[in-house]
N, C-alpha and C positions, 0 to 999 in steps of 0.2 A: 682521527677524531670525527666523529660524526658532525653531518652540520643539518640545520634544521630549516625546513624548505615549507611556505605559508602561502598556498592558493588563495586567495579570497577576494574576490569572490570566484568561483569559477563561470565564467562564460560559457557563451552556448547550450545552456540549460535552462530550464523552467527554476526560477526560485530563487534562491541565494541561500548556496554549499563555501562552505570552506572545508579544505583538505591543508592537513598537515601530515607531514612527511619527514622522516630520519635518515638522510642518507651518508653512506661507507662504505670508501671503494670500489664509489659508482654506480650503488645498487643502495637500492630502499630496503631499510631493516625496519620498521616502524611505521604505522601509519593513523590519522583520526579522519572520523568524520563526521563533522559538524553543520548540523540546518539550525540558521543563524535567525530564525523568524516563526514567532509563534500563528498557530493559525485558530485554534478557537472557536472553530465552528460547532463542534462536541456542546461546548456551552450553550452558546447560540438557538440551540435546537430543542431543549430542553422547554417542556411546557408546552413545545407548539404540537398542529396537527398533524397526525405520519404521513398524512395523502399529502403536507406542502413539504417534507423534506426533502426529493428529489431535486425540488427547486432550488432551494439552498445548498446544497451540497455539491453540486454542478460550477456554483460558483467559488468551491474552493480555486480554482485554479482556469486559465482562459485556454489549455491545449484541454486538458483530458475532462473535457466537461461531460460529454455521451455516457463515459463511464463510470461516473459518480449518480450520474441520474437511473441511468441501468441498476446496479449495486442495491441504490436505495429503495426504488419499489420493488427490487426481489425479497428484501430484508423486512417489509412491512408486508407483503403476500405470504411470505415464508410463515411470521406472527400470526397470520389468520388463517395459516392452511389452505388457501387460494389456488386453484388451477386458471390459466389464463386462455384466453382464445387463442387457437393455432395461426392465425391472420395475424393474432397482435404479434406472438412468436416469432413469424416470419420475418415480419417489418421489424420487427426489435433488432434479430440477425442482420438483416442489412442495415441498418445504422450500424452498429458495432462495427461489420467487417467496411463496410465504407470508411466509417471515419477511423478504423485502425492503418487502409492503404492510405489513407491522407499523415498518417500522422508517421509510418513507418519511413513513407518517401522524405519529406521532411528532416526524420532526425540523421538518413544517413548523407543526404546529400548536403543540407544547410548548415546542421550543427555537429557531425562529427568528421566527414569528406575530408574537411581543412588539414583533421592531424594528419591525413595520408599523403594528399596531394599537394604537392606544391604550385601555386596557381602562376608565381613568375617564371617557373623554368618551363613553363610550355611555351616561353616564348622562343625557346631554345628548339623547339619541337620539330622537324620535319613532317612538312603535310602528308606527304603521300605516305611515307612507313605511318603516320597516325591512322592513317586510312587499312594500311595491310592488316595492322592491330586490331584493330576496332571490328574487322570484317570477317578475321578470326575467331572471334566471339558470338557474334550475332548478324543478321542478313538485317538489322536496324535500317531503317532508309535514313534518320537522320548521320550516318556513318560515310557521309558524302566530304569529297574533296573540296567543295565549297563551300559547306560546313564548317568544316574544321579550318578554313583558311578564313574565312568570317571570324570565326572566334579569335582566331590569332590576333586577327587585327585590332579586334575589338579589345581585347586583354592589353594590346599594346597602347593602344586611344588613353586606356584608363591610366596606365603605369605612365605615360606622358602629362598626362594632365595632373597626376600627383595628387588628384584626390580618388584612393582605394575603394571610399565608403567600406561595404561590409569586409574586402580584401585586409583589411589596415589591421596593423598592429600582432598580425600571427608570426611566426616563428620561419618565414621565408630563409632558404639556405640553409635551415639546420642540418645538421650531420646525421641527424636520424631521417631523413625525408631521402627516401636512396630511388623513389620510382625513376624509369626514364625519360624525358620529357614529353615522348610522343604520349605516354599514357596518361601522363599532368590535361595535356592539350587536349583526350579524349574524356578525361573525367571533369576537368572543365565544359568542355562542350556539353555533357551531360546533366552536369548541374543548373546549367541556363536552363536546359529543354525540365529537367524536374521540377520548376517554378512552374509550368506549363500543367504537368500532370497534377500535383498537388492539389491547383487550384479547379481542374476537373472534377477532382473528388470529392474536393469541398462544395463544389456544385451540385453533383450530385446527393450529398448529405442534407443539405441545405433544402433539394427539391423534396426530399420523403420525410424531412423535420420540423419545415418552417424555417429554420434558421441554422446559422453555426456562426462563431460557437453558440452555446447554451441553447441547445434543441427544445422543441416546444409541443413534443409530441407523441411523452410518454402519458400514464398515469397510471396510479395503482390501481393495479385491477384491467390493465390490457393497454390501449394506444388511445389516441383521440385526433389520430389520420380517418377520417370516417373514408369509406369504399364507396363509390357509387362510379360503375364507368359509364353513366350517363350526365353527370355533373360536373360539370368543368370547374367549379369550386373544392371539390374531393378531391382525392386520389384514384386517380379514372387512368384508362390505357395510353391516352398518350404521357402521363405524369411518368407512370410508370417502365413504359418506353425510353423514352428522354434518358431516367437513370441506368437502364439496362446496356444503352447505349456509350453515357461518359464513363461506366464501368468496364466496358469490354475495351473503350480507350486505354484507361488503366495501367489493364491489365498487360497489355501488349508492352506499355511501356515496363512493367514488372519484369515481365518473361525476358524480353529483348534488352532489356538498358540494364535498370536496377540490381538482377540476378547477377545478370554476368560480370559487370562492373566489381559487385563484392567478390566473386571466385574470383578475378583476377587482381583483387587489392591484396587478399588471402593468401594467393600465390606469389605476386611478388613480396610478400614481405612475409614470406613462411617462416624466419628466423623467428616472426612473434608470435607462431602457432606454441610455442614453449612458455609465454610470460599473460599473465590476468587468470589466471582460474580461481582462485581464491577458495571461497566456501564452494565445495562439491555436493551440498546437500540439494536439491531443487524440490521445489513446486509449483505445481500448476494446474489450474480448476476447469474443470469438463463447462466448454462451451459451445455456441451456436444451437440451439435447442430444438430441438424433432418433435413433441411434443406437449401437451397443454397440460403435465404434471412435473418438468424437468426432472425427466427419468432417463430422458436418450437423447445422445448429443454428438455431433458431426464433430468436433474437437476434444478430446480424449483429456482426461486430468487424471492427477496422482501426484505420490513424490519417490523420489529415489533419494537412495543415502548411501554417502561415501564414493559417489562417482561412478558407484555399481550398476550397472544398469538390469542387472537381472535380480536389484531389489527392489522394481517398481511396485510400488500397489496404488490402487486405482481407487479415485474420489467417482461414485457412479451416479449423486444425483444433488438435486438442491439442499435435497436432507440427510446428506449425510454424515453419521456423526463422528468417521473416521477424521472429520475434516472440522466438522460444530467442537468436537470437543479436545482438540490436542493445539489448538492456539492460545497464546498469552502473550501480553508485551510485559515487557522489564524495563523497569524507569531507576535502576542503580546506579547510572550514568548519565541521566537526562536531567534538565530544567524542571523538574516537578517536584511537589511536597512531598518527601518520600523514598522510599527505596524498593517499593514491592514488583512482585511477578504478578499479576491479575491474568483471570480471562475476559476477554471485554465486556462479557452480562456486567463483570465485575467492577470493572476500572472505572475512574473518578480523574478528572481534567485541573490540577489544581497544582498552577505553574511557581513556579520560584526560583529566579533566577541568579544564578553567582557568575563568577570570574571562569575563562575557557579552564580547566582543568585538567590534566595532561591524568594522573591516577583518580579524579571526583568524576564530577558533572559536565560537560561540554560539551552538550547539544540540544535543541528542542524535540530530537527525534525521539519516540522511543524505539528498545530492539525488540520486536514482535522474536516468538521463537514457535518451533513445532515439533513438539514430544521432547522440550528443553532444549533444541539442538536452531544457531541458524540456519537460512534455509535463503536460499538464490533463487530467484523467482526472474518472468519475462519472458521472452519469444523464445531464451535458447532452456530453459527448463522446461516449455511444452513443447519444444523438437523433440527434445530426450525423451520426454513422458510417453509422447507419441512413438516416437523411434522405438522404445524398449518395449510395448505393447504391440509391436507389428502394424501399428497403423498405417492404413494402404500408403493415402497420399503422403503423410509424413517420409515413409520408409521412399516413397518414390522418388522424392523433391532432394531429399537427405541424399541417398544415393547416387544420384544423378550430380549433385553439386559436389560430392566429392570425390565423384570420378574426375570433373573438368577439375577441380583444384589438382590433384595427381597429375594430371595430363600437365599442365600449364607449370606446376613447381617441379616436374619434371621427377616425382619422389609418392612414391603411393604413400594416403594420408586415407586414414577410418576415421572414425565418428567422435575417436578420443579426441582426434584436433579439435575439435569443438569446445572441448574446455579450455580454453583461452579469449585471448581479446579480441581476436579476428574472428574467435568463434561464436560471439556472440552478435557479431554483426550477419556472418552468414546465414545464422538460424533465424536473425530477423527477416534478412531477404527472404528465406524460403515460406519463414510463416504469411508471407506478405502475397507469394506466388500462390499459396492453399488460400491464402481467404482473398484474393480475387475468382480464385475459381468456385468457394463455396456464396460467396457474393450471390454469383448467377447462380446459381444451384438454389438456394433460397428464394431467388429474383423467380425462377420457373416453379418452386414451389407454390409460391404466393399466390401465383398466377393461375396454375391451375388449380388449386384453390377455389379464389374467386369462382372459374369460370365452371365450378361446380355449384353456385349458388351461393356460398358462405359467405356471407359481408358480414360477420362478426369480429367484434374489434374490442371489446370491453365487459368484462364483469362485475358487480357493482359489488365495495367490500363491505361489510359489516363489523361492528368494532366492540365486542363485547363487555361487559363490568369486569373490572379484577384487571391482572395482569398475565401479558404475554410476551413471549421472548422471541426473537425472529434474526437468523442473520441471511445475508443477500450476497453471493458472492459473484465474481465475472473477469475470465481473463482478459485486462486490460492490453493495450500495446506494454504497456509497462510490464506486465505481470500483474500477479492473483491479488484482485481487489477483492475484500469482503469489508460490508456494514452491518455494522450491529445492531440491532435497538431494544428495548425495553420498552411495553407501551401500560400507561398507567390509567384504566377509564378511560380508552379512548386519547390519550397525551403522551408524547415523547415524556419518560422518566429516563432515561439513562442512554447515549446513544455515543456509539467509536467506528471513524476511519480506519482500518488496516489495509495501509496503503501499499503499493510495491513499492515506491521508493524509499518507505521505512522498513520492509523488509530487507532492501540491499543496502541502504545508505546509513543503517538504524547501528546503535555504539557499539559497542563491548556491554555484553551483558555484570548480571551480580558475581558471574563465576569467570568473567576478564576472557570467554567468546569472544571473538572479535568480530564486526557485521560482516558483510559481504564487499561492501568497497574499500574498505579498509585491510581484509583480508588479499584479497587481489592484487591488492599494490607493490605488496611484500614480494623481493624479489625480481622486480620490474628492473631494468638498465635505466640508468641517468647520467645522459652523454652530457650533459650542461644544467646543475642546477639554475642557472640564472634562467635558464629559457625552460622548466620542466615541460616539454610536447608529453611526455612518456609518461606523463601523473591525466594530463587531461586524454589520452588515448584511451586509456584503460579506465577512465571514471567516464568519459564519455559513452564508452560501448554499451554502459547498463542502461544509457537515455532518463537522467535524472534529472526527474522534475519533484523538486524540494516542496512548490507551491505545496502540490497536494500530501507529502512528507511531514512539515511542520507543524507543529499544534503556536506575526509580532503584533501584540491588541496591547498598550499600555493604555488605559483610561488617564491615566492622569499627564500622558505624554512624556513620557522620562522619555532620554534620551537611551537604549541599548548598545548601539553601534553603529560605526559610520560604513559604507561601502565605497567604494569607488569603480563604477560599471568602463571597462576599454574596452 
């Protein structure tokens, strides 16, 4: 008899997700996925002016803020037919790929690491073999004997004093947690030193934005970082330096820690190179921009269907309509008035809420579709995209990582292993090693730029009588972010998020599709309902952040539902 297994909230995420689960005979036959909180900013926006939506939008959520603000003045430039200055272009790319290596480090080390690594059997760990381990991998310097005898110590300090903090409350000793200990000990030790890099990145974001979160140095119509390297109030060479600098830090840690860390989580636990693929359809939208008309782009977009990879076809610029015209969400199964398929010029924000519904309604998400069909979006749909296009660095970074996965699982593995849940961690690492390196690559554009006389940084928009339709799209750490807008005289009439985590996390469509997280589930092992690791491994690897997912705003304060955060 099947028994029924109720995440909620899931931890370790942006938002508040519940997952629901059907398990029989130790395997998930069934799955939902529900964003428990409406968000409303759709609304919100309506009547205001397009040049301040960036601003608002930014604040759906406090991780993926850069990318809501990007998204939006593409979608109001896009409306006005707008080319931007190749300066503002540039600075735009490094904020995106800066604050993607800040956000990429982050989700695997803080918020998804835990399901792999067991953090008390490293207490169990042998120093010196953690040292042979570690050295196999990478010539890391922090891969030292006193290193990793630090950490020991220090893990052991914690477990004595009996308070875990972020340690507490995980699935310590489960039967699915099979690493060895030296590798617990070195992927612990690594996760200290990535609070380190993280906060690098966010420095350097910080130094070319004004701030982080919520950047303060975009605008419609180009940037408002003004140039002068004679100004020590601008963005002048040493500003510029400085970042060029906590980036090449980074990046070393990418190449040397982070990369090889995931090929060998991949490797030892190749058993789950078989369980998470879910929906095989992917997209992902051409980013990091070359120039001032988004027509050429250092990150490759498209979609592939059916897992096929030689049915890539290719999204080539900000206008294109292979991409404007084949999206729609479906609200058949969502919190809204309603049951329609719109395309977002179309769709209308107009919430109503029932009881969770196992064949109705049960969730605030909606399921976004592409040419009717779901669609898997995020770092490992623009591996694929890139991969099946030939693209150099893609094809390099891909190759190379699953040569060492081979090597290390001791079992040749291709590119299909990527469709799974370890696969999507791995195609994060590698998109992480491409935009540290196109980071700099932008960083030296910029620069010689500049140092051809350009200090151009802004185009001023103009907003015509009548109405104009404009969408903005950008691949997020998440996956393929696009905004929508309608502008009426000058004024937001009609405006929609299509976020990535409603394209993965979004319901069962009118025709009972089922999204992407909930497809993936299906099939998964389940050594211990009471402890599901195996339901948060595989929801964890798509990096779901519900914030910017949900369309909870009760004006009158009704209660919806209660949480309880462990």
């Amino acid at each position: 008899m099947a028994q029924r297994i109720v995440v909620d909230p899931v931890t370790r995420i942006e938002g508040h997700l519940r997952i629901d689960a059907e398990v029989d005979g130790g395997v998930i036959k069934k799955a939902w996925s529900s964003g428990q909180m409406w968000r409303g900013i759709e609304v919100i926006l309506q009547g205001r002016d397009p040049r301040d939506a960036w601003l608002f939008t930014q604040r759906i959520c406090g991780v993926c803020t850069t990318v809501h603000a990007l998204a939006s003045v593409r979608s109001v430039e896009n409306a006005l037919g707008m080319e931007i200055p190749i300066n503002a272009q540039y600075i735009r790319n490094l904020v995106q790929s800066i604050h993607a290596l800040h956000d990429h480090i982050v989700h695997f080390y803080v918020l998804s690491a835990l399901d792999w690594v067991d953090v008390v059997s490293a207490l169990s760990a042998d120093v010196r073999k953690t040292v042979q381990l570690a050295e196999s991998l990478s010539n890391w310097p922090g891969n030292s004997y006193n290193r990793f005898k630090a950490v020991k110590e220090k893990v052991q300090a914690i477990v004595d004093s009996g308070q875990l903090g972020p340690f507490a409350n995980a699935y310590w000793g489960h039967s699915a947690m099979t690493l060895p200990p030296e590798a617990n000990l070195m992927a612990v030790s690594h996760y200290l030193e990535a609070l380190d890099y993280q906060r690098k990145a966010d420095q350097a974001l910080a130094i070319i934005s004004g701030k982080n979160p919520h950047i303060q140095n975009l605008s419609v119509g180009g940037v408002t970082a003004a140039i002068n390297p004679d100004n020590e109030a601008t963005l002048n060479m040493e500003r510029l330096y400085w970042v060029k600098q906590l980036v090449e830090e980074v990046r070393g840690f990418i190449q040397n820690v982070y990369l090889p860390d995931v090929i060998a989580v991949g490797a030892l636990y190749k058993d789950w190179l078989q369980y998470g693929a879910g929906v095989t359809n992917y997209l992902a939208v051409p980013d990091m921009v070359l120039d001032t008309k988004g027509t050429k782009f250092d990150l490759p977009g498209g979609t592939i269907m059916g897992g096929d990879l030689k049915s890539v076809k290719s999204f080539t610029s900000f206008n294109d309509p292979y991409f404007r015209d084949n999206v729609v969400e479906c609200i058949a199964r969502s919190w809204y008035d309603g049951d329609w398929t719109k395309h977002p010029y179309e769709e209308e924000t107009v919430p109503k809420y029932t009881e969770f519904q196992d064949n109705g309604k049960y969730t605030w998400l909606k399921a976004p579709r592409f040419q009717g069909e779901p669609m898997q979006v995020g770092p490992l749909a623009q591996v694929l995209v890139g991969y099946a296009q030939g693209h150099e660095l893609t094809t390099k970074y891909v190759d190379d990582a699953l040569s060492r996965v081979s090597s290390l699982a001791g079992a040749k593995v291709d590119a299909s292993v990527l469709h799974s849940t370890p696969g999507r961690h791995l195609a994060r690492a590698v998109r992480a090693a491409m935009l540290a390196d196109l980071a700099l690559k932008h960083w030296q554009l910029l620069v010689d730029n500049i140092g051809r006389g350009d200090l151009e940084i802004f185009n001023k928009p103009t907003f015509p009588k009548g109405e104009q339709q404009g969408f903005g799209f950008h691949e997020a750490p998440r996956g393929a972010l696009s905004h929508w807008i309608v502008i009426r005289d000058g004024k937001i009439k009609n405006y929609q998020c299509v976020v990535p985590s409603t394209w993965n996390a979004g319901p069962r469509d009118d025709k009972g599709k089922p999204g992407p997280y909930e497809a993936s589930l299906v099939g998964n092992p389940m050594a211990d309902p009471e402890m599901p690791l195996e339901v948060l491994r595989t929801v964890h690897s798509f990096d779901p952040c519900i914030a910017c997912a949900v369309h909870m705003l009760d004006p009158e304060g009704r209660e919806f539902c209660k949480v309880k955060a462990l």
